[in-house]
N, C-alpha and C positions, 0 to 999 in steps of 0.2 A: 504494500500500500504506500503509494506517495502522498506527502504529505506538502501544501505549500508552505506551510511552517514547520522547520525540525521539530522532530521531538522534545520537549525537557527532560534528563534524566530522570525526571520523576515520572514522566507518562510512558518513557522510554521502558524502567521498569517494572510498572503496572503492565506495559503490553505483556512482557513477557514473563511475569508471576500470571496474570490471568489464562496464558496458553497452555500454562504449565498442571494451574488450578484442576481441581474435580468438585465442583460446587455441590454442595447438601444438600438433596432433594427429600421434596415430601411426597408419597403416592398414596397418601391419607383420599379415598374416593367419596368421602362424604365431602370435600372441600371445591368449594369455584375455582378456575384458575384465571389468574388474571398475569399482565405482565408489562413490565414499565420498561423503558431506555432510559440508561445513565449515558447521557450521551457530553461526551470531554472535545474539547479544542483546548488546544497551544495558544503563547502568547496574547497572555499570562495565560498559564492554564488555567481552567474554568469550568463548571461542570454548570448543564442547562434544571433551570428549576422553573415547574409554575405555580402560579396561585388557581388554587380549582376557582371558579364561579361560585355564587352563595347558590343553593338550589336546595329547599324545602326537601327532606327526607332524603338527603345523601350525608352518610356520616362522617365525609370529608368535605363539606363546604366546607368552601375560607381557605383550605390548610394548603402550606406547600407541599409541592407533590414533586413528584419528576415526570415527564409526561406514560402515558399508559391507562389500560383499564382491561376488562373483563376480555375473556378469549370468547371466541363466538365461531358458531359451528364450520363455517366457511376458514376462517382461518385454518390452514393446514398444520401449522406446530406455534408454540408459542415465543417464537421468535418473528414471525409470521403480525403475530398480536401486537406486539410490540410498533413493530415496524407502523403497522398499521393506526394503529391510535395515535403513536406518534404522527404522521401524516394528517391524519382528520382535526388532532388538537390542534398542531403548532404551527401546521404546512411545513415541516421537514419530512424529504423523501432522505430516510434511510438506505442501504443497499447493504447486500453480504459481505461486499467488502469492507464495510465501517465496520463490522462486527468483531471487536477483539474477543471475547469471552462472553459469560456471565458469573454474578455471584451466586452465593446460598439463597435457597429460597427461603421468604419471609412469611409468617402466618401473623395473625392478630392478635395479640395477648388482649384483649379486654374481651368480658361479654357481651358487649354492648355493640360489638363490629361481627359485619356479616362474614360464616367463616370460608373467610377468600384468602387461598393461597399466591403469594406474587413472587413469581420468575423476575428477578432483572436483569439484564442484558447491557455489556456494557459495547457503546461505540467510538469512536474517535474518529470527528470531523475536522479536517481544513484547519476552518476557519470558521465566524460566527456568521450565521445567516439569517437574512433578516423574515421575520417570522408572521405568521397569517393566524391568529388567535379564532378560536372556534366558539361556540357561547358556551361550554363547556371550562373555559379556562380566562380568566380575570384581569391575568397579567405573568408576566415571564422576566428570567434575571438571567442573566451568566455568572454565576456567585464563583467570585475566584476560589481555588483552594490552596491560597495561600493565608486568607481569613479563613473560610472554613477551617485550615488546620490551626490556627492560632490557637493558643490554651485559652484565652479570654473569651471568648469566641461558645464555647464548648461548657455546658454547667445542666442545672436542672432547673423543670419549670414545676409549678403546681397547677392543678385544674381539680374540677370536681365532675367526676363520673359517676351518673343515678345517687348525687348526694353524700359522695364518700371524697375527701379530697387526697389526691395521692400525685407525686411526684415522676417527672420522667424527663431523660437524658432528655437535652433538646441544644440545637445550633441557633445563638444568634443571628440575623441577619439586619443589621440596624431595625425597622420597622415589623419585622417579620420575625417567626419563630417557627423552625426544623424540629418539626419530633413526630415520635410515631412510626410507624411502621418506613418512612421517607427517614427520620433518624438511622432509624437501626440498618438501613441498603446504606448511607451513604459512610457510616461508622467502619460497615464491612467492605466497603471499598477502600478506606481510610486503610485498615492495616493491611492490604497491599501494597501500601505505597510505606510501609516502612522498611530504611534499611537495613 
């Protein structure tokens, strides 16, 4: 894959820990499957985030997400889904060749989320493209991961689920706040990229 921009040693060896990787999977068959792109550009490195749309009875309005969602029967495999959502949310056309790897699969720890298992898939583009938002998705960032990795950056938040108030990892992003199942994909992207 050529790239207009080098590599950084850092995505340089994220490509090649992810090729190397055997990601965790679940074949729990009572679970949905759904599946997102972590999708990276160089200079500065960056990883793409959106804001879902506020939308009455989805239990991710508001929240940052990466783009993706549920697989649907037409889709032939779940990288397939990825591709595809990505494309309807953001208007990026994905291809095989952006495909470095994926991570572990992620499941819902609360009760209160439908239980949908997510595939992520990681890719590596270019460069940043300018993007065509769907009503689906609010607003989009390039969040570098040179803040992402910052220690400051990285703490916990409090919320209150069916009345009980409880605590979870979560990334700053000035105005915005990373947690949740979008947490824990880009944590585990995170120790790929250490040396």
């Amino acid at each position: 894959m050529s790239l207009a921009q080098p590599l950084s040693p850092r995505l340089a060896r994220l490509r090649a820990r992810l090729a190397a990787h055997q990601p965790v999977t679940d074949d729990d068959a009572s679970l949905l499957w759904a599946a997102v792109a972590v999708v990276l550009v160089p200079s500065p490195d960056a990883v793409l985030l959106i804001r879902r749309a506020d939308r009455a009875g989805d239990p991710w309005s508001g929240h940052m997400a990466l783009p993706g969602g549920r697989h649907e029967d037409e889709d032939p495999d779940l990288i397939a889904t990825a591709v595809r959502e990505t494309r309807e949310e953001v208007g990026l056309a994905l291809t095989p060749a952006d495909l470095v790897g994926s991570l572990d699969d992620v499941v819902p720890r609360t009760p209160v989320l439908p239980p949908i298992a997510v595939r992520p898939y990681v890719f590596f583009l270019p460069e940043r493209s300018s993007l065509q938002l769907n009503s689906e998705v609010a607003a989009y960032r390039w969040a570098e991961l040179d803040h992402l990795l910052h220690p400051e950056t990285y703490h916990t938040v409090q919320f209150d689920i069916r009345g009980e108030r409880r605590e979870f990892p979560a990334y700053r992003l000035e105005e915005s706040i990373v947690w949740g199942m979008t947490e824990r994909i880009l944590t585990s992207l995170f120790e790929h990229l250490k040396p």
